[in-house]
PASEBA-1860 file (N, C-alpha, C; in nm, 3 decimals):
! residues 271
1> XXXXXXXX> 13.105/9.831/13.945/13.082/9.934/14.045/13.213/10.004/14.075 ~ 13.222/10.135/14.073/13.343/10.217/14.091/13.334/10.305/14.242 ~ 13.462/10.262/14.271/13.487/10.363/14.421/13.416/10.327/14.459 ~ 13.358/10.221/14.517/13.250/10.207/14.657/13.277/10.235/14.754 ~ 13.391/10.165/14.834/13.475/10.253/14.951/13.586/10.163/14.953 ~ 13.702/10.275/15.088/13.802/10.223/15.044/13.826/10.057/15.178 ~ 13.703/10.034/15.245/13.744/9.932/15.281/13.602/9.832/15.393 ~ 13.631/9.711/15.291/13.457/9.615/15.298/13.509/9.491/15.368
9> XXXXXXXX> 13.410/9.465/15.433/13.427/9.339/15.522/13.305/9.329/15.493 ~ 13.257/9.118/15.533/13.131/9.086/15.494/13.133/8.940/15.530 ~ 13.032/8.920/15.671/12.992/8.815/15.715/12.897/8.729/15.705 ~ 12.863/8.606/15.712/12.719/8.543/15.713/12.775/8.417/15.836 ~ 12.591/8.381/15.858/12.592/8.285/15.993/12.426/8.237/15.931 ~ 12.467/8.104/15.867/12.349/8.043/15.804/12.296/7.902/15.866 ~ 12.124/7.923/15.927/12.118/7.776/15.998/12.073/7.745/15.858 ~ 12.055/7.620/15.796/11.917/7.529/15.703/11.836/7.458/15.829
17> XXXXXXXX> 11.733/7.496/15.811/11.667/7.404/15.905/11.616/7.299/15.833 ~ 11.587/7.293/15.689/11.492/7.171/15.622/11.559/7.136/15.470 ~ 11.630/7.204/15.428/11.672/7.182/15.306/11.766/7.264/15.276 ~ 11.875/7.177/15.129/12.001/7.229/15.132/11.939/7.263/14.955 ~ 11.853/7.344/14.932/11.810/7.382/14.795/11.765/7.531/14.779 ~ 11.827/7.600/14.835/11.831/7.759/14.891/11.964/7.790/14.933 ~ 11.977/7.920/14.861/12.097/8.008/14.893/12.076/8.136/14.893 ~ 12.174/8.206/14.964/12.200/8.363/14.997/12.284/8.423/14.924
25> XXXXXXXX> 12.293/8.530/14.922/12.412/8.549/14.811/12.392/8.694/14.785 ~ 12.500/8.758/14.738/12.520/8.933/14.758/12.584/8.936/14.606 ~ 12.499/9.068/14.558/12.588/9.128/14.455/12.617/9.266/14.448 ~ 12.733/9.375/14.399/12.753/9.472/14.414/12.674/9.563/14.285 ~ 12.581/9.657/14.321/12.534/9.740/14.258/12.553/9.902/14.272 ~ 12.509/9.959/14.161/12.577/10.129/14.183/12.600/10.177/14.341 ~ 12.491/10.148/14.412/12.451/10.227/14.504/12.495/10.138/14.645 ~ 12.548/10.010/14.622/12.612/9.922/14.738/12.596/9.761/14.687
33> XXXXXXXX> 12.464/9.668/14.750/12.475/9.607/14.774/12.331/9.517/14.721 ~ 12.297/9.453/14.622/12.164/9.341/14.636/12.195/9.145/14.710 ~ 12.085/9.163/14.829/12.083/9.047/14.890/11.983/8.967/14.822 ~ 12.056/8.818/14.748/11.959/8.783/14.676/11.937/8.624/14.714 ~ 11.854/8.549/14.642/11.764/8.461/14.687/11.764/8.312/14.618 ~ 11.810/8.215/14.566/11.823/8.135/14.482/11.703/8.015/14.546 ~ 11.580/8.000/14.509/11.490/7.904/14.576/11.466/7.768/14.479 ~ 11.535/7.670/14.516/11.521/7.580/14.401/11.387/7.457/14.468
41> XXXXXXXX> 11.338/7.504/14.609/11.256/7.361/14.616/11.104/7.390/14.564 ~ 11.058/7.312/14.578/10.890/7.316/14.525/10.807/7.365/14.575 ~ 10.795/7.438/14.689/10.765/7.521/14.776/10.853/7.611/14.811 ~ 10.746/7.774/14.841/10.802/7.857/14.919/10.909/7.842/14.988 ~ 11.012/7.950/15.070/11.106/7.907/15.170/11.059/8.040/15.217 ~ 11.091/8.005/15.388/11.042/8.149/15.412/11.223/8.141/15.503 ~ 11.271/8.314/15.494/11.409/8.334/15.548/11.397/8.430/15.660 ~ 11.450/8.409/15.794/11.478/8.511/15.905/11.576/8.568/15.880
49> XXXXXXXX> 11.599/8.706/15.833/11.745/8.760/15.832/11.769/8.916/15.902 ~ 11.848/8.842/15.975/11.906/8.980/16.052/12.017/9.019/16.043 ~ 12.047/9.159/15.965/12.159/9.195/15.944/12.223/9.305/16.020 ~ 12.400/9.295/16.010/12.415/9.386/16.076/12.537/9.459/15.954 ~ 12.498/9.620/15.975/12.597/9.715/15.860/12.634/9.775/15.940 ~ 12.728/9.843/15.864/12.785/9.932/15.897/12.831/10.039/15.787 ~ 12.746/10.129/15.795/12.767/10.242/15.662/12.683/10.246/15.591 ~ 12.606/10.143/15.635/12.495/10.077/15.483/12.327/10.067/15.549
57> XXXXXXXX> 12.263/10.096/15.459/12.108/10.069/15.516/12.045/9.952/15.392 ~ 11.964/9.890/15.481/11.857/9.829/15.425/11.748/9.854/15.368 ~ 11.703/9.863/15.199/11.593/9.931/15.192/11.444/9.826/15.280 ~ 11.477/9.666/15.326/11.394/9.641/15.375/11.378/9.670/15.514 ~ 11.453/9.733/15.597/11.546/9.677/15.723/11.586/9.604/15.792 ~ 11.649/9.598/15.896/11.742/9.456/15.973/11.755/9.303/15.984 ~ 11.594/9.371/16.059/11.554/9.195/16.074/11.379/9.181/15.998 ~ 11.394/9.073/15.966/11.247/9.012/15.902/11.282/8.895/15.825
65> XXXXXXXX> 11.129/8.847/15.807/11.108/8.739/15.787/11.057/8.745/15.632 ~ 11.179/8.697/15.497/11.100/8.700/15.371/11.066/8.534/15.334 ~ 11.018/8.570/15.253/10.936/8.439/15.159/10.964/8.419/15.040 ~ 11.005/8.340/14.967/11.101/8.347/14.854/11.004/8.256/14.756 ~ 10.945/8.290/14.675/10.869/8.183/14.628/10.945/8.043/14.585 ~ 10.865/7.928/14.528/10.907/7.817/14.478/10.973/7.845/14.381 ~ 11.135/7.779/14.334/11.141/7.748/14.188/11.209/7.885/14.143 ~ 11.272/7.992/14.222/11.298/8.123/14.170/11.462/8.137/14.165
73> XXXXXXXX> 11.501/8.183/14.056/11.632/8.248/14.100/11.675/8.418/14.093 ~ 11.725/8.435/14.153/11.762/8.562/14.225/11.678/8.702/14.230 ~ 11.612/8.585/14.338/11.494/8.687/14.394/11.557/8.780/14.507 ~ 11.475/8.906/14.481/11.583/9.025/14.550/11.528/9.023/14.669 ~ 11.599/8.996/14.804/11.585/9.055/14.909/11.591/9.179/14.964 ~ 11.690/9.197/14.949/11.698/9.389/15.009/11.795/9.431/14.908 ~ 11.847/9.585/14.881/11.913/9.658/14.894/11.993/9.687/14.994 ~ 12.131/9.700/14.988/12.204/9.773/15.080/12.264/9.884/15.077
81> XXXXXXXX> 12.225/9.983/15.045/12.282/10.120/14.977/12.380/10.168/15.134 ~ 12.515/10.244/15.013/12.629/10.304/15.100/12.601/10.453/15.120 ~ 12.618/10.458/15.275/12.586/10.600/15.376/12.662/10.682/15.296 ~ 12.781/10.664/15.327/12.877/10.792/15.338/13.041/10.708/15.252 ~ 13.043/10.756/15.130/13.137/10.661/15.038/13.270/10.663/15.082 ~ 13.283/10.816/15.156/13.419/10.799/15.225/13.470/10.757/15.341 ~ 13.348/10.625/15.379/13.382/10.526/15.473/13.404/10.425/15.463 ~ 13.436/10.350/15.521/13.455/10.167/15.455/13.298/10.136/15.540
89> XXXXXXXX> 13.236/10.021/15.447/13.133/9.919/15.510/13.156/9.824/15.525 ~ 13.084/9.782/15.631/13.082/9.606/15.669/12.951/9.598/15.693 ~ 12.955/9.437/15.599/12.771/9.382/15.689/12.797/9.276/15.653 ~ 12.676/9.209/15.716/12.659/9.051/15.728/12.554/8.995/15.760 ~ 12.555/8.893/15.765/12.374/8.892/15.816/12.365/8.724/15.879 ~ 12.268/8.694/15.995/12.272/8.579/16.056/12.122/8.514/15.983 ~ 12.073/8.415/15.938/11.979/8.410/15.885/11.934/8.208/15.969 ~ 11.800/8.211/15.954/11.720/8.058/15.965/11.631/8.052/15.833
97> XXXXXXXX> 11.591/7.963/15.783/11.516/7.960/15.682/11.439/7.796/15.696 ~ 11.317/7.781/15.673/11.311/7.681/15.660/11.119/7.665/15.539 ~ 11.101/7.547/15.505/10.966/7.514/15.405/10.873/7.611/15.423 ~ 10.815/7.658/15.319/10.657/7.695/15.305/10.695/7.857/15.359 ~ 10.563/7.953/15.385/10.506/8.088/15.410/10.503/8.080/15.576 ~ 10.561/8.140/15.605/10.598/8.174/15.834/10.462/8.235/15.821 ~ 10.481/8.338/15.724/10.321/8.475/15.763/10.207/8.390/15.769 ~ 10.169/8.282/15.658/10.064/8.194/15.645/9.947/8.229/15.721
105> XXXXXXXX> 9.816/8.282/15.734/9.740/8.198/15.859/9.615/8.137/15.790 ~ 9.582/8.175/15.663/9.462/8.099/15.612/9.517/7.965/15.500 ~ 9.373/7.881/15.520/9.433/7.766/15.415/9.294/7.727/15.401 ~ 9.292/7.629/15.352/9.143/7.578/15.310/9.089/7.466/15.415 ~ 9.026/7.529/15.496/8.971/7.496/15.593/8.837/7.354/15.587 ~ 8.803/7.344/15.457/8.684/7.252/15.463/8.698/7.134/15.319 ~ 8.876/7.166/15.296/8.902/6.995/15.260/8.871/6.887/15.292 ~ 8.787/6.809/15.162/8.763/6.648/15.229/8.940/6.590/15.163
113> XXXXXXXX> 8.979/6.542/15.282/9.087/6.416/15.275/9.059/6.304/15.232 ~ 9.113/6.216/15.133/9.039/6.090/15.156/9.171/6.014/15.267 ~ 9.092/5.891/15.279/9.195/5.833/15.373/9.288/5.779/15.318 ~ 9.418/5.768/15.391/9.558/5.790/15.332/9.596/5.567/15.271 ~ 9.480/5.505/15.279/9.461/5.391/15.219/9.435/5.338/15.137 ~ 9.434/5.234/15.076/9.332/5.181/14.921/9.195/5.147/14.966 ~ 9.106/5.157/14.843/9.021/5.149/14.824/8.954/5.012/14.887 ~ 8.819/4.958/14.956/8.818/4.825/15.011/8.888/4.812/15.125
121> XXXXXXXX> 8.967/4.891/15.175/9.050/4.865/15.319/8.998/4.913/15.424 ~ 9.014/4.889/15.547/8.969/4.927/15.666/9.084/4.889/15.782 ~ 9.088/5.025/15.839/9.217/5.067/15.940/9.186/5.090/16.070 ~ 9.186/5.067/16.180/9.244/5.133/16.294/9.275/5.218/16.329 ~ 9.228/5.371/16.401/9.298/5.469/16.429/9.380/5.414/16.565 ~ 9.480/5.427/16.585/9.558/5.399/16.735/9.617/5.504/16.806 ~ 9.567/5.584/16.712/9.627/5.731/16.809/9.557/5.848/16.721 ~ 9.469/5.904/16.796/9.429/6.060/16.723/9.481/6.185/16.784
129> XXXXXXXX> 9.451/6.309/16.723/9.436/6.461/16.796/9.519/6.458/16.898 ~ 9.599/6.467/16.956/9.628/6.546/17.115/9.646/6.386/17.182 ~ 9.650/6.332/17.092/9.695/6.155/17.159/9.791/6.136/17.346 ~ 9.764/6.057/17.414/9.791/6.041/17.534/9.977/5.988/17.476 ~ 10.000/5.917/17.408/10.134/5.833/17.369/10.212/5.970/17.335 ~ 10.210/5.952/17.214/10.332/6.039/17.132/10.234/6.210/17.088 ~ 10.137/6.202/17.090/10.043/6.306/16.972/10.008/6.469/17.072 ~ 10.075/6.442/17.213/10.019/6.493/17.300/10.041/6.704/17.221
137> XXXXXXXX> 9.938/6.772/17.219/9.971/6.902/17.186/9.987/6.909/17.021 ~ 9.910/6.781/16.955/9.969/6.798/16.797/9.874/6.696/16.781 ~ 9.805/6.791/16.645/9.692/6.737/16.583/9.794/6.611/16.469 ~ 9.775/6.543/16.479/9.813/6.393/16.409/9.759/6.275/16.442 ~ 9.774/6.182/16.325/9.676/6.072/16.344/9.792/5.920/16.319 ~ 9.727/5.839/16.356/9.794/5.669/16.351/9.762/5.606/16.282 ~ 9.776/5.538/16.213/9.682/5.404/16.112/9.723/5.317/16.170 ~ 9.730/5.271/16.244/9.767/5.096/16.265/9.791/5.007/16.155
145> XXXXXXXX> 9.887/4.948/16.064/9.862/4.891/15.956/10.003/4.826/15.948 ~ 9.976/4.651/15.867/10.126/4.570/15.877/10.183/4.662/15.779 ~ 10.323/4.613/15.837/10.480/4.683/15.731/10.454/4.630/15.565 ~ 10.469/4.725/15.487/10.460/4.710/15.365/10.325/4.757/15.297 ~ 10.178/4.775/15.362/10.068/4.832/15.335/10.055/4.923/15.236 ~ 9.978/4.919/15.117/10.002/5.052/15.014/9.943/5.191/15.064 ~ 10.042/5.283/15.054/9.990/5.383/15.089/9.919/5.499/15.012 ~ 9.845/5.612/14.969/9.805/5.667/14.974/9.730/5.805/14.960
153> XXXXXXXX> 9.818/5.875/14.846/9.763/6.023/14.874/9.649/6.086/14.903 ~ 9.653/6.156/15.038/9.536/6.209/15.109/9.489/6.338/15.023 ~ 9.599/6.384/14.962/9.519/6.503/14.897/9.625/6.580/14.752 ~ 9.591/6.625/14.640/9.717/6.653/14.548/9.778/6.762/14.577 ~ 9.876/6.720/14.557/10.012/6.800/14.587/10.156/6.796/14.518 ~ 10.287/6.831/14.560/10.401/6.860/14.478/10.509/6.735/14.582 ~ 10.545/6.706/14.551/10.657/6.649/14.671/10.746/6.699/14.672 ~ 10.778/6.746/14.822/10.881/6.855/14.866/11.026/6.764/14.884
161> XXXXXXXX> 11.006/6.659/14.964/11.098/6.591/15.031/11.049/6.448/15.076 ~ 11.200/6.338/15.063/11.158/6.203/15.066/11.266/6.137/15.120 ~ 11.249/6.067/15.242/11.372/6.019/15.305/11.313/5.859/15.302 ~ 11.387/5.786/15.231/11.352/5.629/15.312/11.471/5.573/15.325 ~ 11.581/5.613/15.356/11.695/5.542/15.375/11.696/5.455/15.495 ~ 11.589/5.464/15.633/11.639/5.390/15.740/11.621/5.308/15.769 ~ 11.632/5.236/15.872/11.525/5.111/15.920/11.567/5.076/16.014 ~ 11.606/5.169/16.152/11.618/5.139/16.256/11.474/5.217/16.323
169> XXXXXXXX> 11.407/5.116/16.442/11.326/5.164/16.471/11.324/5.128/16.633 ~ 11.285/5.245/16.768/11.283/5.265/16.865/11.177/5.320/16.915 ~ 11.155/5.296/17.058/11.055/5.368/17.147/11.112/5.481/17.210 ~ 11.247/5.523/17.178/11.280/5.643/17.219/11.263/5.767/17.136 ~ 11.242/5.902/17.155/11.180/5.995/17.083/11.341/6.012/17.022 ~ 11.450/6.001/17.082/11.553/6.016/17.016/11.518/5.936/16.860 ~ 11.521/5.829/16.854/11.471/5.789/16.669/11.391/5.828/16.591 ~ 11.325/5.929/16.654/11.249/6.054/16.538/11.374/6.076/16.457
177> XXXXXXXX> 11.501/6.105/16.459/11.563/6.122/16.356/11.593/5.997/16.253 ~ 11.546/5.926/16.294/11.558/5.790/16.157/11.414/5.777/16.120 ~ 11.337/5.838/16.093/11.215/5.835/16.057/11.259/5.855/15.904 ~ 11.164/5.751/15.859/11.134/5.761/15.686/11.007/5.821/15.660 ~ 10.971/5.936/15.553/10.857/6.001/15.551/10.835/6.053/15.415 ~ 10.742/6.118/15.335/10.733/6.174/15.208/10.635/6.249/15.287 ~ 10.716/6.355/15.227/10.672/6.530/15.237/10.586/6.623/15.127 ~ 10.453/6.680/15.145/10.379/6.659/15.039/10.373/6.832/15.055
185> XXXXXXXX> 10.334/6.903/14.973/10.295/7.070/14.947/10.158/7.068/14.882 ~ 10.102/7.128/14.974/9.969/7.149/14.903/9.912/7.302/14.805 ~ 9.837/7.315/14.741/9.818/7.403/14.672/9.729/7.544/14.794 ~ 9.721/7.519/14.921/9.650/7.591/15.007/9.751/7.638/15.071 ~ 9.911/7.601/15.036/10.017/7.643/15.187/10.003/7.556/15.255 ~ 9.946/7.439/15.292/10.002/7.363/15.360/10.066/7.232/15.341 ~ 10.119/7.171/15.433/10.230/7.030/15.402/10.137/6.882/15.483 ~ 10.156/6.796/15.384/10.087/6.638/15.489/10.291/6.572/15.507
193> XXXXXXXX> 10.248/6.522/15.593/10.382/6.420/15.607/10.338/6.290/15.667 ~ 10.378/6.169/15.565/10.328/6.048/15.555/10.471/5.983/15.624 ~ 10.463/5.921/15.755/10.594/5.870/15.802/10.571/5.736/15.886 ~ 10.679/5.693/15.906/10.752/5.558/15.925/10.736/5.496/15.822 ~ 10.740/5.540/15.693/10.741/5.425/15.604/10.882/5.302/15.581 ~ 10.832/5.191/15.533/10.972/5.075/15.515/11.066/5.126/15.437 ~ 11.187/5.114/15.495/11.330/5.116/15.428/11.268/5.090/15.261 ~ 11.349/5.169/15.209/11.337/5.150/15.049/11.182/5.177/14.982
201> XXXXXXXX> 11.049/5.241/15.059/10.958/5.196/15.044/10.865/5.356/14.975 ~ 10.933/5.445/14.945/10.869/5.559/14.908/10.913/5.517/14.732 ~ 10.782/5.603/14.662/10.745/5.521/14.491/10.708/5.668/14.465 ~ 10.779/5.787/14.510/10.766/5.901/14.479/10.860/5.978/14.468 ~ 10.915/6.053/14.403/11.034/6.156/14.397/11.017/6.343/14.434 ~ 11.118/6.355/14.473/11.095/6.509/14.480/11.125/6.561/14.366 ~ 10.963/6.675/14.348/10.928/6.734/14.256/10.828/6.652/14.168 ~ 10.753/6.581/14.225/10.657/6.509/14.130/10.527/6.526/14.220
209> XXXXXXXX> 10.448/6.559/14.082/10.280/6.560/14.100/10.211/6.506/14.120 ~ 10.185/6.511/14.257/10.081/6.369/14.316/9.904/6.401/14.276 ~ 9.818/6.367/14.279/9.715/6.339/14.236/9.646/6.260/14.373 ~ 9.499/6.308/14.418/9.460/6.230/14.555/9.415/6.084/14.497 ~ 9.435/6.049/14.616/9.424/5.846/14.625/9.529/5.835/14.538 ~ 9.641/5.895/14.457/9.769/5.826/14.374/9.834/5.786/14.501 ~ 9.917/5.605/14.446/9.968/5.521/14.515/10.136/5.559/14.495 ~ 10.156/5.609/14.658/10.284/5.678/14.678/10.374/5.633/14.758
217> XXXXXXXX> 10.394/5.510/14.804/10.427/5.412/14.918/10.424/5.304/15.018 ~ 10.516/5.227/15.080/10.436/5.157/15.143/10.478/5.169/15.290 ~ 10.385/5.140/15.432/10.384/5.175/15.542/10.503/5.066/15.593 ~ 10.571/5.160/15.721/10.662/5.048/15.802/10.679/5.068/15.944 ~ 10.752/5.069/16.005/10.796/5.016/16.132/10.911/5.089/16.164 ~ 10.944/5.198/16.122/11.068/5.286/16.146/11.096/5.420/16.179 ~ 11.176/5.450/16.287/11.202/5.534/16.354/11.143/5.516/16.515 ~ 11.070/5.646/16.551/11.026/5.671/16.683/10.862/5.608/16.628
225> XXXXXXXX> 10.865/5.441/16.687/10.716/5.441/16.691/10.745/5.264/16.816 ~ 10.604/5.236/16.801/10.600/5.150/16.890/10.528/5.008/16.876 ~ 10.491/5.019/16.684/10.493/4.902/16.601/10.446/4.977/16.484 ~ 10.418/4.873/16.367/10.375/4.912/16.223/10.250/5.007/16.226 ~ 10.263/5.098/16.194/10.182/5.226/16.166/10.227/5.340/16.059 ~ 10.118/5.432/15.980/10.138/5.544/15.945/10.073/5.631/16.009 ~ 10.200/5.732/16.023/10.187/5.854/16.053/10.153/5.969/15.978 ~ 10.040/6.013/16.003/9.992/6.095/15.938/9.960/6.274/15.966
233> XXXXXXXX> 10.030/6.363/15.891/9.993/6.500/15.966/9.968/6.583/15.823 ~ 9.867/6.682/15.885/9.904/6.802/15.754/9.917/6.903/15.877 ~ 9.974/7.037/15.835/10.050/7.137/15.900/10.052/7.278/15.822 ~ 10.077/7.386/15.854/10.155/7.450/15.834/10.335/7.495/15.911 ~ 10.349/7.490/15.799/10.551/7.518/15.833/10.592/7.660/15.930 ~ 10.622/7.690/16.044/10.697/7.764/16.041/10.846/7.809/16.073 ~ 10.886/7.861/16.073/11.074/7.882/16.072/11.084/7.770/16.130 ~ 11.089/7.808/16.268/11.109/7.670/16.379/11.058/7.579/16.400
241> XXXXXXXX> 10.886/7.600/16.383/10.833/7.490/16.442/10.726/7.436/16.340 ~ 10.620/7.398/16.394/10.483/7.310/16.270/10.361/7.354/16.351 ~ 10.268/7.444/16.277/10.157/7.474/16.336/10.033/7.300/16.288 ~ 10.053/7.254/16.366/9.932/7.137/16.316/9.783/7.130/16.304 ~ 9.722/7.090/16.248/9.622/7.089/16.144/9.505/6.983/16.161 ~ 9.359/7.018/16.207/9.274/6.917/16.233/9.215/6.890/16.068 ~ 9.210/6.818/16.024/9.106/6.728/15.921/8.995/6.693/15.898 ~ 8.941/6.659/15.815/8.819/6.558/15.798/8.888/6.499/15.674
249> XXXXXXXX> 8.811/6.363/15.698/8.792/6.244/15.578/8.716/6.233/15.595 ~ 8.679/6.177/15.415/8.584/6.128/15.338/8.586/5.947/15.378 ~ 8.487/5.878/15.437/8.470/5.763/15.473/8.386/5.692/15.445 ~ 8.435/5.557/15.461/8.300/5.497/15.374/8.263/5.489/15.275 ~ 8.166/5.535/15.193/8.143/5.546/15.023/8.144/5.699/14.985 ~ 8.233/5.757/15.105/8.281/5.854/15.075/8.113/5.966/15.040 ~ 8.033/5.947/15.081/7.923/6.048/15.098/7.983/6.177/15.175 ~ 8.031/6.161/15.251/8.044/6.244/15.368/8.185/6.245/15.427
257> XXXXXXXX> 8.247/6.361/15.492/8.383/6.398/15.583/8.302/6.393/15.697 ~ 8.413/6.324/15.781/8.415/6.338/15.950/8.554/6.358/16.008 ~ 8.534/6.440/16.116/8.685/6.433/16.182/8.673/6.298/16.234 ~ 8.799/6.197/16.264/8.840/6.062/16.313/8.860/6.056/16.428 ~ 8.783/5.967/16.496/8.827/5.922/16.628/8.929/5.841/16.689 ~ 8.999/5.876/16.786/9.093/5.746/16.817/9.033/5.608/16.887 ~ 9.084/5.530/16.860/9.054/5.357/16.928/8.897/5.334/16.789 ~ 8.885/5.364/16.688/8.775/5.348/16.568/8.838/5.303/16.503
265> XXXXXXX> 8.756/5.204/16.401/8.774/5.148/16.240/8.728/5.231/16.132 ~ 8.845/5.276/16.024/8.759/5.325/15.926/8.782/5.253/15.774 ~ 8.651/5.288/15.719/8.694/5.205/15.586/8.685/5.283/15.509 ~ 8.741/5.252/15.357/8.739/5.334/15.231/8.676/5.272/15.112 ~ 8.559/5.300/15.093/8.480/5.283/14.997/8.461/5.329/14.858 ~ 8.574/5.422/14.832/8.594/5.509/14.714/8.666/5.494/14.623 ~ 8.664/5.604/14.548/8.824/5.581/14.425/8.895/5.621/14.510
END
């Protein structure tokens, strides 16, 4: 690029909210500037970016919210084309980014789940829907089940993310951050997250193809809980927060989905 101007400055202010497998990144073209996109996780990323120029416009403008698909490299965000060449520009941009589609609002609404157990087993719900304990305002469910229990895939998917490093476990909401969990992507846009599992106890990697009822872990006793249970949610992602997600399972000999009650036994009669 020749003569762009005779003087450039250029800032960034980057949160990650969920993953360090995405980058930002600028290159100089005839006309100024391409903001581009490097998406290496298995899912979408969706990015808040608000920029600020000077001299320069956005062919998308300022602020918004893009979506970068899975698996892409240098996917174009904007253009920054230069006003007036015999000025200097500056820009920069403050950005959040975090899993999956922000815009999202449809998904597949009349999935049967199977239950997140083996076959022949029968569980305990100890906490459903809008739960009085921990669930209050968030569709999620409990299994009651001893540490080590095989766990489960409720439905096929990609694995986004897999933490089992911990095994400290508390009744304070502060130890939500030592929670062990496997993070699942579904083919509808949305995410399940299978958590408190045992130290060392996830049998899944990120970036591998789960298959429903495939055996992906085993249940534990860690983080923010108040004995051996899995935690169970599907969701949609957004920037900040988790829009949560009511269910049905397939129960029993699996004839039929029901949404789950709390303080009930359910069994799994299926493949």
């Amino acid at each position: 690029m020749k003569n762009l101007t005779p003087l450039f400055y250029c800032f960034f202010s980057i949160i990650a909210c969920a993953q360090e497998n995405f980058n930002l990144y600028y290159e100089e073209t005839e006309n100024g500037f391409s903001v581009l996109a490097d998406n290496d996780e298995y899912s979408p990323v969706s990015a808040d970016i608000t920029f600020r120029l000077e001299n320069l416009k956005s062919s998308q403008g300022n602020n918004k919210i893009f979506v970068v698909p899975a698996r892409t490299k240098k996917h174009k965000i904007t253009n920054l084309d230069v006003v007036d060449r015999s000025k200097r520009v500056k820009f920069g941009f403050e950005t959040s980014f975090n899993f999956g589609n922000h815009d999202l609002k449809t998904y597949d609404t009349n999935f049967d789940y199977y239950l997140p157990f083996e076959k022949g087993s029968t569980f305990w719900l100890s906490q459903g829907y809008n739960g009085a304990t921990s669930h209050k305002n968030e569709n999620a469910l409990d299994f009651k089940m001893p540490v080590g229990t095989k766990i489960y895939a409720a439905r096929d998917g990609v694995v986004i993310d897999v933490e089992d490093s911990y095994s400290k476990r508390c009744t304070d909401p502060e130890c939500a951050k030592h929670n062990n969990y496997i993070l699942i992507y579904h083919n509808d846009g949305t995410f399940a997250e299978y958590a408190h599992l045992k130290k060392g106890g996830a049998r899944v990697h990120r970036g591998d193809q789960i298959k429903i009822g495939q055996f992906i872990g085993y249940s534990g006793d860690v983080g923010w809980a108040t004995g051996p249970h899995l935690h169970f949610i599907v969701f949609l992602q957004r920037i900040k927060d988790r829009v949560t997600l009511e269910t049905k399972f397939l129960t029993g000999n699996g004839s039929k989905s029901i949404s789950l009650i709390e303080k009930e036994e359910y069994t799994r009669n299926y493949k």
